[in-house]
MIDOMI-658211 format. One line per field, with one value per atom (N, C-alpha, C): residue number from 1; residue in one letter; atom name; x, y, z. Coordinates in steps of 0.2 Angstrom, whole numbers. Example, Ala and Ser with C-alpha at 12.3 -4.5 7.8 and 13.67 -1.06 7.14 Angstrom:
BEGIN
sepa: (1,1,1,2,2,2)
voti: (A,A,A,S,S,S)
pake: (N,CA,C,N,CA,C)
X: (66,62,66,64,68,64)
Y: (-28,-22,-16,-11,-5,0)
Z: (39,39,39,35,36,39)
END
This chain:
BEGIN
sepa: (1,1,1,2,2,2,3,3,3,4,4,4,5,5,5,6,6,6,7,7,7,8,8,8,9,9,9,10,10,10,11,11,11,12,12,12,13,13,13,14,14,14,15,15,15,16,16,16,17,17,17,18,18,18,19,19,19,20,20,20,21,21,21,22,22,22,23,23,23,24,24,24,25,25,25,26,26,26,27,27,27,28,28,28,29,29,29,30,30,30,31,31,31,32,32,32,33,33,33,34,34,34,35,35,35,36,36,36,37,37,37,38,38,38,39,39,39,40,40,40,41,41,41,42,42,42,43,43,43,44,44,44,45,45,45,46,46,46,47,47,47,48,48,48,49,49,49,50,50,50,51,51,51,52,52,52,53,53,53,54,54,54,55,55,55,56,56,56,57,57,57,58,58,58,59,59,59,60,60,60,61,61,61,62,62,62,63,63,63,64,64,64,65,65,65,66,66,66,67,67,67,68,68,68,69,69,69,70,70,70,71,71,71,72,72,72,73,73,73,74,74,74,75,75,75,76,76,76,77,77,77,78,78,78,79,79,79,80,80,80,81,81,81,82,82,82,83,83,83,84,84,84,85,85,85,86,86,86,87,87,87,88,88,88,89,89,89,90,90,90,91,91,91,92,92,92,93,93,93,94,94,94,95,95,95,96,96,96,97,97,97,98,98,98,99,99,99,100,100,100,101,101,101,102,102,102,103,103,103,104,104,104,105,105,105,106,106,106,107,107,107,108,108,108,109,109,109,110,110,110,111,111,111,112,112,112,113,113,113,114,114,114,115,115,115,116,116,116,117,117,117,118,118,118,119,119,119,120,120,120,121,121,121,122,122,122,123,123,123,124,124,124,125,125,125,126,126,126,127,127,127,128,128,128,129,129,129,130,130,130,131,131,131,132,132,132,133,133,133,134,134,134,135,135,135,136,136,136,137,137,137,138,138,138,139,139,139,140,140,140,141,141,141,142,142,142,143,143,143,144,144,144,145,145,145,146,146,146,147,147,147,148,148,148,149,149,149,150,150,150,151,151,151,152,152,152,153,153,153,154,154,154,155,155,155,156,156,156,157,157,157,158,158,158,159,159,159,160,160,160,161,161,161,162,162,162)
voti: (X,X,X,X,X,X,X,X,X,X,X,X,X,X,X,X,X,X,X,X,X,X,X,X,X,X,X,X,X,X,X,X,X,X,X,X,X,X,X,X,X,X,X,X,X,X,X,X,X,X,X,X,X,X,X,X,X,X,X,X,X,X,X,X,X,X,X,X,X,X,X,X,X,X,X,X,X,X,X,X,X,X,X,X,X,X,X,X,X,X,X,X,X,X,X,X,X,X,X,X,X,X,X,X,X,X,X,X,X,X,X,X,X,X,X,X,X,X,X,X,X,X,X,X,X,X,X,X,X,X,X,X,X,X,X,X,X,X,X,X,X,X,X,X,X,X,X,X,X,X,X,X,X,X,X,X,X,X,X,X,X,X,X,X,X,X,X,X,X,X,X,X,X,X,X,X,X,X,X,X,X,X,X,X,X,X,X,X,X,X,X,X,X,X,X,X,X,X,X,X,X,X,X,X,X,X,X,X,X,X,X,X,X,X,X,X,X,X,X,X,X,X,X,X,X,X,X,X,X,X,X,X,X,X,X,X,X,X,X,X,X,X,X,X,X,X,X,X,X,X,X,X,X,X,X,X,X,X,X,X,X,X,X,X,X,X,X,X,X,X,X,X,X,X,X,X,X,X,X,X,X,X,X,X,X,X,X,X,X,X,X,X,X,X,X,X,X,X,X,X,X,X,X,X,X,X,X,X,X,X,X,X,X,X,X,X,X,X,X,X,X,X,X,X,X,X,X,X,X,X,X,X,X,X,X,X,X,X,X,X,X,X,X,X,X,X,X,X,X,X,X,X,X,X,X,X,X,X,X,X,X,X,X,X,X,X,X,X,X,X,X,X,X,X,X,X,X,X,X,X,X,X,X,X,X,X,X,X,X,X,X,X,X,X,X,X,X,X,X,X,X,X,X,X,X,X,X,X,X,X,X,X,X,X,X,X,X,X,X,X,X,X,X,X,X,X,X,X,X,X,X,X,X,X,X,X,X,X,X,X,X,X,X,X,X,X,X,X,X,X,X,X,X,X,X,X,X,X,X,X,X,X,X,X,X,X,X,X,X,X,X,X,X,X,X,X,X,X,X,X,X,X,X,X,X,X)
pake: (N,CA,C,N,CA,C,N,CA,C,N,CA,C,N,CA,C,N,CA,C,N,CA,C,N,CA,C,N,CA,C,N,CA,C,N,CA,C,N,CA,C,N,CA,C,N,CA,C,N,CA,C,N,CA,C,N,CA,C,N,CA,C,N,CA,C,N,CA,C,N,CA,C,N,CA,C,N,CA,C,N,CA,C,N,CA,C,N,CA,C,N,CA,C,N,CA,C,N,CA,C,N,CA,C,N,CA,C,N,CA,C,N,CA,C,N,CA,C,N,CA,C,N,CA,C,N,CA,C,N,CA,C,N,CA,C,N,CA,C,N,CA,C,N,CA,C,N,CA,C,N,CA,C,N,CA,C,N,CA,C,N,CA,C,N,CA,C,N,CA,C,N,CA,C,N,CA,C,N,CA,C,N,CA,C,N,CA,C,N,CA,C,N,CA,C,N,CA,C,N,CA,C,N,CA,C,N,CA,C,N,CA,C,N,CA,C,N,CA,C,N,CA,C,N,CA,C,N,CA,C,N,CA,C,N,CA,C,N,CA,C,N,CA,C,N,CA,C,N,CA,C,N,CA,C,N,CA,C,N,CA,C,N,CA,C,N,CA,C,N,CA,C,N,CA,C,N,CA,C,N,CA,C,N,CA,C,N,CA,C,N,CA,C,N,CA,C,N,CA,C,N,CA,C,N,CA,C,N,CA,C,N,CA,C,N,CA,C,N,CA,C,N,CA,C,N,CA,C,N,CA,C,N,CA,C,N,CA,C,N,CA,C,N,CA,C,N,CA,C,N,CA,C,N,CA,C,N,CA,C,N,CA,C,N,CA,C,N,CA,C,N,CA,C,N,CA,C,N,CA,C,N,CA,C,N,CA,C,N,CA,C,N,CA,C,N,CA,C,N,CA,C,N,CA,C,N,CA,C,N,CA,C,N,CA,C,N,CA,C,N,CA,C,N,CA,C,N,CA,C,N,CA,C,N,CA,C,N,CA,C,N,CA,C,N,CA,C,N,CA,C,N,CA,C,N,CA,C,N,CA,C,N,CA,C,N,CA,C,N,CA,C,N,CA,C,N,CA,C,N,CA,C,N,CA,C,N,CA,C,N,CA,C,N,CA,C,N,CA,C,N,CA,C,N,CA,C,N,CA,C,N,CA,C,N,CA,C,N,CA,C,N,CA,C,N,CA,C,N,CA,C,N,CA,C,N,CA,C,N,CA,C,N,CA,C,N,CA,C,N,CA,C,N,CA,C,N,CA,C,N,CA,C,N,CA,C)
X: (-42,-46,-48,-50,-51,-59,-63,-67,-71,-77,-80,-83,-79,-80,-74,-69,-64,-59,-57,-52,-49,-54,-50,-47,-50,-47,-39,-38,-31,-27,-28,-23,-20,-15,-8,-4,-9,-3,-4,-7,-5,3,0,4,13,10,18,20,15,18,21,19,19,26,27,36,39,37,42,47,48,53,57,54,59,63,61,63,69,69,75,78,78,85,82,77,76,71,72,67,66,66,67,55,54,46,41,36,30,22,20,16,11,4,0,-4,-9,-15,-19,-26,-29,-37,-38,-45,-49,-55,-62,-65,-72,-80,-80,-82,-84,-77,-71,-67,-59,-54,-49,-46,-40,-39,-31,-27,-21,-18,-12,-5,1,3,6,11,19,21,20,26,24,25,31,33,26,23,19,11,10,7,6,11,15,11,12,8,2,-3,-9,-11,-6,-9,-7,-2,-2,-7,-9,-15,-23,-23,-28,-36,-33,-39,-44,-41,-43,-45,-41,-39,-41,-47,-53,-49,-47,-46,-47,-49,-49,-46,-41,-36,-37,-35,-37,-35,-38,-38,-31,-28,-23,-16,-10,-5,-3,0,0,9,13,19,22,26,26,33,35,39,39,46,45,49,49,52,55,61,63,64,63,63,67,68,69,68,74,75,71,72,71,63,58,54,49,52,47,52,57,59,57,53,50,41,36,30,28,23,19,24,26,31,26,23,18,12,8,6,9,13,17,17,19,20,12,8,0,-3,0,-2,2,7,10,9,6,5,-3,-8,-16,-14,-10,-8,-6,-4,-1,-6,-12,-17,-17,-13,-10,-14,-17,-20,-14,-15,-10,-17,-9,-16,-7,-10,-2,-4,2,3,9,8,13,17,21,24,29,32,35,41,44,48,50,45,43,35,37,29,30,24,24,18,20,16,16,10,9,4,7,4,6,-1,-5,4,4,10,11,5,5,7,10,10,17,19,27,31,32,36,35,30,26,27,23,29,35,37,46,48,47,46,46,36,36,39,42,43,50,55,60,61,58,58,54,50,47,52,58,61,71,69,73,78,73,75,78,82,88,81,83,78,74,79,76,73,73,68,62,59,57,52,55,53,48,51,47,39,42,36,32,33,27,21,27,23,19,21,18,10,12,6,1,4,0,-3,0,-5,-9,-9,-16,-22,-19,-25,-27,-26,-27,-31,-30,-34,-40,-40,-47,-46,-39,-40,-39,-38,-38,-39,-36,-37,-31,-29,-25,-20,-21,-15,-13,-16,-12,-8,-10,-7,0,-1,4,9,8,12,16,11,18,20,18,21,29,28,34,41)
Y: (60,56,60,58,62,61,64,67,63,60,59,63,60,65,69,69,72,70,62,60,64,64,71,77,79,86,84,79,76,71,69,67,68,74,77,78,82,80,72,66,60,58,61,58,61,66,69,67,67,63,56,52,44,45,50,49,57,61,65,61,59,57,53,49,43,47,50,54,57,61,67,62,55,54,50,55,53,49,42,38,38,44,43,46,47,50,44,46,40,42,38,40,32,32,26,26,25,24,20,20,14,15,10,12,8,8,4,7,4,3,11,16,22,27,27,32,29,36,32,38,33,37,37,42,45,46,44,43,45,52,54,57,61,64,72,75,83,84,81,84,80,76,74,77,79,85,90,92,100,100,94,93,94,91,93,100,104,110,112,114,117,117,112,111,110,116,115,117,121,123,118,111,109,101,101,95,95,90,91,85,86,82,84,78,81,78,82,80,76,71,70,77,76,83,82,75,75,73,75,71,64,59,52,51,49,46,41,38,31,30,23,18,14,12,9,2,-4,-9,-12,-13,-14,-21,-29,-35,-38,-35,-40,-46,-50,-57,-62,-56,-61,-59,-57,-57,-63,-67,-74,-80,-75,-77,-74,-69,-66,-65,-71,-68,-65,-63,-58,-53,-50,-43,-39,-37,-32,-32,-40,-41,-38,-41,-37,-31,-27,-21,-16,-20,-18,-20,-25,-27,-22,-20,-14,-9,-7,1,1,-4,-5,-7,-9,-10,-5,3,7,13,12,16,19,17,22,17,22,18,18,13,14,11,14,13,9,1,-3,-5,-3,-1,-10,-15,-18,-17,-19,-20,-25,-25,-33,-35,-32,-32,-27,-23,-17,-16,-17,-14,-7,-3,5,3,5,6,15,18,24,27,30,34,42,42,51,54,60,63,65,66,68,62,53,50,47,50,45,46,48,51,44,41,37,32,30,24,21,28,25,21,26,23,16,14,8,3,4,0,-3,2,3,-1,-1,-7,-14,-13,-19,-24,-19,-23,-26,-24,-26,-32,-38,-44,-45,-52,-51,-57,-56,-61,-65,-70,-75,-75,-72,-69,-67,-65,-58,-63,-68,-73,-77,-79,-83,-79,-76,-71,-68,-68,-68,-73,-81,-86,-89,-84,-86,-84,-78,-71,-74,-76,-80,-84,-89,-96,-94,-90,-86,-84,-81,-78,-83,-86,-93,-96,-98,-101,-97,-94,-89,-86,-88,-87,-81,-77,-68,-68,-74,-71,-68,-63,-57,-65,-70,-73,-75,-76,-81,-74,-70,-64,-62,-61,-60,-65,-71,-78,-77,-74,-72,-67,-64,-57,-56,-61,-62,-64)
Z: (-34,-39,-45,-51,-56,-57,-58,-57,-62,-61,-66,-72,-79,-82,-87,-80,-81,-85,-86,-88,-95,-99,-105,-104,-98,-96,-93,-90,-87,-92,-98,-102,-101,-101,-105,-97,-93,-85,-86,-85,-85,-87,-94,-99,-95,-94,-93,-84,-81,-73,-77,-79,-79,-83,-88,-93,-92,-88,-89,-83,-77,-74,-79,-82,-85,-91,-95,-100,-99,-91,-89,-86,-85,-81,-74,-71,-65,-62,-57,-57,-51,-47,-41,-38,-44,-44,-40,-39,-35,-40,-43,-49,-45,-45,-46,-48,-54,-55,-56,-52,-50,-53,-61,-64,-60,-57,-55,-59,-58,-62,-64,-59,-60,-57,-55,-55,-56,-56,-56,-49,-47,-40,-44,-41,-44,-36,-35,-28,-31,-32,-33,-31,-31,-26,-29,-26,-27,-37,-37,-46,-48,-47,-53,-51,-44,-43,-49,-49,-51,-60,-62,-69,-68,-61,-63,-63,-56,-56,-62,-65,-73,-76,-77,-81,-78,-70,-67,-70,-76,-79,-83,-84,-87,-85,-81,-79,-71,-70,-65,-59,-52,-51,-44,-39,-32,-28,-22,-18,-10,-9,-1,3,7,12,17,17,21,15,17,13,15,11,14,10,15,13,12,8,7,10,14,15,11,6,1,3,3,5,-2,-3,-8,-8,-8,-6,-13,-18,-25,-24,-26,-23,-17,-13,-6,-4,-8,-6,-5,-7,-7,-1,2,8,15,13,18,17,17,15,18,21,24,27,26,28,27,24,20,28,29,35,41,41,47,50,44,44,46,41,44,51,52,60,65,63,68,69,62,62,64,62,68,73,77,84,87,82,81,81,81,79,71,66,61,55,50,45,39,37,29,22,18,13,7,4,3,-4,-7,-15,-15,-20,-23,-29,-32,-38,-40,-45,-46,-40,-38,-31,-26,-27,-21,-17,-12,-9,-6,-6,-4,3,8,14,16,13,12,21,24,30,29,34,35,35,34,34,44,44,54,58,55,58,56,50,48,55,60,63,67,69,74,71,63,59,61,60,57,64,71,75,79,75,75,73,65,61,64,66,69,74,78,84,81,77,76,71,67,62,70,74,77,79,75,77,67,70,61,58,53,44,49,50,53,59,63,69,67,60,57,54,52,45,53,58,63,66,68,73,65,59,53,53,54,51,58,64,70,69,68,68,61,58,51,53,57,60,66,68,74,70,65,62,57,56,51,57,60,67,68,70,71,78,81,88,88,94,96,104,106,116,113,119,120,124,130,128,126,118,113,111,111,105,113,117,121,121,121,120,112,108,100,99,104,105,109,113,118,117)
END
């Protein structure tokens, strides 16, 4: 996050995380900024790291204590074929013990977890995407009308789990 206060001291790394990938060619970077009332928090990967430290002298910023990796789900089109995927995927990973922390955009969602856990993810994610669209599209809209419901006995959840 940038430090209240700070935003003048980090301009110019901003400026250059946000266009230096796009400028040399390469779009394969992970940049987010996120203004609220009193801060702004920065999701960043290593190259746009790299700009802040450059300019550590100036540029006041402070880092989560753990690193956090993103699973990027790239839905284009078919996202309006598949709602709650995004749910899904969090229902798995809190079934899962695993926190995420979930980034959208015009047709990609980012599901960011601790770096100590991608292993355990990929895992879950792995067997839970097992079943083909439409297996995947049913058991969403199952899990969707439970919790729309209010229920949560363990045998409704084991019955849509089945």
């Amino acid at each position: 996050r940038v430090v209240p206060g700070g935003l003048p001291g980090c301009a110019w790394p901003l400026l250059k995380a946000m266009f230096s990938a796009s400028a040399a060619g390469d779009a394969s970077g992970f940049f987010c900024l996120t203004q609220e009332k009193d801060e702004l928090t920065l999701m960043m990967d290593q190259r746009c790291r790299a700009a802040f430290d450059e300019a550590g002298s100036v540029a006041t910023v402070e880092y989560a204590p753990s690193r956090w990796r993103a699973f990027e789900l790239r839905l284009g089109s078919l996202g309006g074929e598949v709602p709650g995927l995004v749910c899904f995927l969090a229902t798995l990973m809190a079934e899962g013990s695993i926190s995420i922390l979930n980034l959208s955009s015009h047709d990609r969602d980012f599901v960011l977890v601790q770096e100590g856990d991608v292993a355990a993810a990929t895992r879950l994610i792995c067997e839970g995407m097992q079943e083909d669209a439409v297996g995947l599209k049913e058991k969403i809209s199952q899990r969707a009308m439970v919790r729309r419901s209010g229920c949560s006995s363990d045998s409704l959840w084991r019955g849509v789990r089945g």
